[in-house]
MARVOKOL-663733 format. One record per residue: x, y, z of N, C-alpha, C in turn. Coordinates in steps of 0.05 Angstrom, whole numbers, plus 5000, padded with zeros to 4 digits. Atoms other than C-alpha are relative to their C-alpha. Layout:
N
XYZXYZXYZ ...
end
This chain:
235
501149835022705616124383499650285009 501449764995702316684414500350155032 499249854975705816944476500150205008 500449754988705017514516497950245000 501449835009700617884475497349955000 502950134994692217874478498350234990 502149745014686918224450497349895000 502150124989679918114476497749974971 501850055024674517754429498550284993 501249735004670118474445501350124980 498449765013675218824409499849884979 500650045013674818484355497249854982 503350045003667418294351499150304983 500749674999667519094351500950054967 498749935031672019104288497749904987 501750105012668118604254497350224987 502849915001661018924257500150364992 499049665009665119714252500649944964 499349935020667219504185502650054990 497349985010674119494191501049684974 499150275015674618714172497450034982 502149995019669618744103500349824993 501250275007665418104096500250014964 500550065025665617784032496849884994 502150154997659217613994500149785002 500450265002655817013973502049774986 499550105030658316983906503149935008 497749964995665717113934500549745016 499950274987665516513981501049724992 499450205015665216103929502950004977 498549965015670416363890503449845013 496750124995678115913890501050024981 496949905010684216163884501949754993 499550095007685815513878499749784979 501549955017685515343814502549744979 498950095028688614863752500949765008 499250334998692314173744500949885029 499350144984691313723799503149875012 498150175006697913403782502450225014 498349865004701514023785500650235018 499149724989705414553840499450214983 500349705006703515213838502150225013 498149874982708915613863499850315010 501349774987707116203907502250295008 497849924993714416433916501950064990 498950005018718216613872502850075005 496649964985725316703904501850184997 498949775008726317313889498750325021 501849764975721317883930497749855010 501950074994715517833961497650094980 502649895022710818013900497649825011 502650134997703617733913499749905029 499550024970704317743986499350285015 501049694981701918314040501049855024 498650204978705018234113497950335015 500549794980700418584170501549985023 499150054972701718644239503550145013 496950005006708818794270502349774993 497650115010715318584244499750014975 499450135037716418354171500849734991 499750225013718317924125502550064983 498249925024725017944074500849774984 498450285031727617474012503150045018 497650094989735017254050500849814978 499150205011739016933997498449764987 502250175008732816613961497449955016 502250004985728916584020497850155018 501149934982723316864061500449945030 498750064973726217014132498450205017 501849924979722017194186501350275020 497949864989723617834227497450095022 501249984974720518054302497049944998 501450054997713518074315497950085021 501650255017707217744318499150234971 500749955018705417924258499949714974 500750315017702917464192500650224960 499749985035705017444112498249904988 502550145011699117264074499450084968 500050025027698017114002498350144989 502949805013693917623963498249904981 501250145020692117133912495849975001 501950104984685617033944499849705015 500350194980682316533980500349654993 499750265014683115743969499349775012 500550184992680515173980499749684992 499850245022680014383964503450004987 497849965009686514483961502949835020 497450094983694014273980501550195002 498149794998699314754005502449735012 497450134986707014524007501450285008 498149874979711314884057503449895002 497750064991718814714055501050255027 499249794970722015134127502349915016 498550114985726915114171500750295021 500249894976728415434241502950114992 497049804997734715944247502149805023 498950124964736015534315499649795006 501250354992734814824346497050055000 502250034999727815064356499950335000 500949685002724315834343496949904989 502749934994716715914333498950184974 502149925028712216044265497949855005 503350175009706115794233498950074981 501750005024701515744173497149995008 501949924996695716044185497949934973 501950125016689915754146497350085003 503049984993682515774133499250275015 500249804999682416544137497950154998 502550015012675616784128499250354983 499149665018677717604107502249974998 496950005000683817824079500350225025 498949894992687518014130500750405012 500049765003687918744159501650025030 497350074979692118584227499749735023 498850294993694917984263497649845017 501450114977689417784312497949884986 501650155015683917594266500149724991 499450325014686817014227500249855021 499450174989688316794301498749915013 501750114984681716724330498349934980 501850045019678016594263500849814982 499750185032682316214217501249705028 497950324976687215554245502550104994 497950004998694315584257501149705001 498550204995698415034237502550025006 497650034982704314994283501849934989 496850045010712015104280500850065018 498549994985714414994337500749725021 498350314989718414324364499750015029 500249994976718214504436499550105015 501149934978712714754470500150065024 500350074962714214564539501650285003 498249794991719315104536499250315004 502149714993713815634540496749945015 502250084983709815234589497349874992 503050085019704714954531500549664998 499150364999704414184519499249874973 499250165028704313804455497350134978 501649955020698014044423499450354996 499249695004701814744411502549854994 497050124999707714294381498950054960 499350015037710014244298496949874994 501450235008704813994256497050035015 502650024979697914074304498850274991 501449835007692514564295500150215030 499349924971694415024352498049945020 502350134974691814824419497349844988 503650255005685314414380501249765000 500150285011689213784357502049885012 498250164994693813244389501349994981 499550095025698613064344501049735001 500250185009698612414314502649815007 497550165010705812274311501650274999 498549844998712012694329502049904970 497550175027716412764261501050344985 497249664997719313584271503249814990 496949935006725813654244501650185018 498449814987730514044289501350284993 499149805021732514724262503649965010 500749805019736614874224500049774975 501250275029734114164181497850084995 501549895010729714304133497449845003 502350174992722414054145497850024977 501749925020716613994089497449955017 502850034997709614064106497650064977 501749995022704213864067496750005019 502349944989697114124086497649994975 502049995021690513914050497450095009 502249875004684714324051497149804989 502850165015677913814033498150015016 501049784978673114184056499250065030 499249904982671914254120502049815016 497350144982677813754138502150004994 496749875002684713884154501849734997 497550134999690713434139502650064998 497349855004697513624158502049685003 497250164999703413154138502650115004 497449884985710213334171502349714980 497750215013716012974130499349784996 501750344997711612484110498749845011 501050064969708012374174497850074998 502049834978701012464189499550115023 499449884973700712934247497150075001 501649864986694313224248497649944972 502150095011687612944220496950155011 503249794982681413534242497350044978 502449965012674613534210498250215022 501949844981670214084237496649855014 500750164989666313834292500849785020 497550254990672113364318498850215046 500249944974672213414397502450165005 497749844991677314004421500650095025 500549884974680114134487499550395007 500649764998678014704533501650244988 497549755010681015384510500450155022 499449954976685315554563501450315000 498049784991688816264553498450274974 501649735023685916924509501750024975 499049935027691316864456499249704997 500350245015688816164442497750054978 501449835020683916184385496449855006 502750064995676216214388498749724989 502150315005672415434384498650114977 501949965012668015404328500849934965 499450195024667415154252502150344985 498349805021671915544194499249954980 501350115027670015644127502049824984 498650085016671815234075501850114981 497749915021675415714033500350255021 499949774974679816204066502350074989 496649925011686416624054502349815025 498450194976692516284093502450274988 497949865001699616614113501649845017 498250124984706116504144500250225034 500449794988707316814207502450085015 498449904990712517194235500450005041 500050024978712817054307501350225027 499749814978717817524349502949984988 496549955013725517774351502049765002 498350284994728017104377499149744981 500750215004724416624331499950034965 499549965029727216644258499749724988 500250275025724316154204500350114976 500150075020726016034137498449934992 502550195019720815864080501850114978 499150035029724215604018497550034983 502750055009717615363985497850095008 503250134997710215493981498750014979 501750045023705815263931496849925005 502250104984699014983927499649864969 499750125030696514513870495849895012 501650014993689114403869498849705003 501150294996684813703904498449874970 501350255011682913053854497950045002 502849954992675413043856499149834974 
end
């Protein structure tokens, strides 16, 4: 996920409290973006530009022949819609390569203003098949909540096959299905190993409603996103 680059909690403690990242109130907290028939996709993407989308950080983002294609990096695409929660997000994706390096960044708790926030504040749900190959070990693999969660059950697709991920939001617990797979089952509170490296992301609970994005990773690690939608939780 998050190689090479680091940026010390201070420095962003500092933002925080300066006013760069602007807290939402009470009232706003409560407020979801996601919103209408249970039953029914919401489609976030429209396969055409990026309308209703903002991308901080470096690199970009472009529509490729219908799709959103990832370009250098780190940097993150994130939905302007606002924030959402109680919710489901589907992800269709697929890697440029046998394996390259994204993620869906979740449970966001500001919108967005550059890349490092969402990655010590929100969760990252992982896109990337083979860890080891950057010295990390399975719970920095597809499917897992970066470095917090084992995953359940390996069930990555290989790029350049296409993979769906379905992620449910109820509130403070995470469910990520990988092609039909449970991979990653986290309720805040769950036991997490130590955090071993400064780009890993800060311990600690996330709110229940939050902005999420895709994320652009670096010049070598091109993903595809056909789909994203979200359709709001049963209750």
């Amino acid at each position: 996920m998050l190689k090479r680059v680091m940026m010390s909690t201070l420095v962003l403690a500092g933002m925080l409290f300066a006013g760069f990242l602007t807290p939402c109130s009470a009232s706003d907290e409560n407020q979801n973006a996601c919103t209408g028939d249970p039953n029914q996709w919401r489609q976030l993407f429209n396969g055409k530009d990026l309308n209703g989308w903002k991308h901080v950080g470096p690199g970009g983002d472009t529509v490729d022949e219908g799709l959103i294609k990832t370009h250098g990096g780190m940097g993150l695409l994130y939905w302007t819609g606002g924030k959402i929660g109680d919710c489901q997000i589907h992800v269709l994706f697929r890697m440029r390569d046998e394996n390259d390096n994204s993620g869906v960044f979740i449970r966001i708790p500001f919108e967005p203003r550059e890349e490092w926030m969402p990655v010590h504040y929100g969760f990252e749900v992982q896109i990337d098949n083979h860890p080891e190959t950057s010295k990390e070990d399975e719970y920095h693999s597809t499917g897992t909540l970066y470095s917090l969660t084992k995953p359940l059950a390996k069930a990555w697709k290989p790029g350049p096959e296409w993979n769906t991920m379905d992620i449910t939001l109820d509130g403070s617990r995470t469910i990520v299905v990988l092609n039909g797979v449970k991979v990653t089952d986290y309720k805040d509170g769950d036991p997490v190993p130590e955090r071993k490296s400064d780009f890993e992301p800060q311990h600690g609970p996330r709110p229940d409603f939050g902005y999420f994005g895709l994320q652009n990773h670096s010049d070598n690690d091109i993903v595809f996103f056909k789909e994203v939608a979200i359709k709001s939780l049963k209750k």
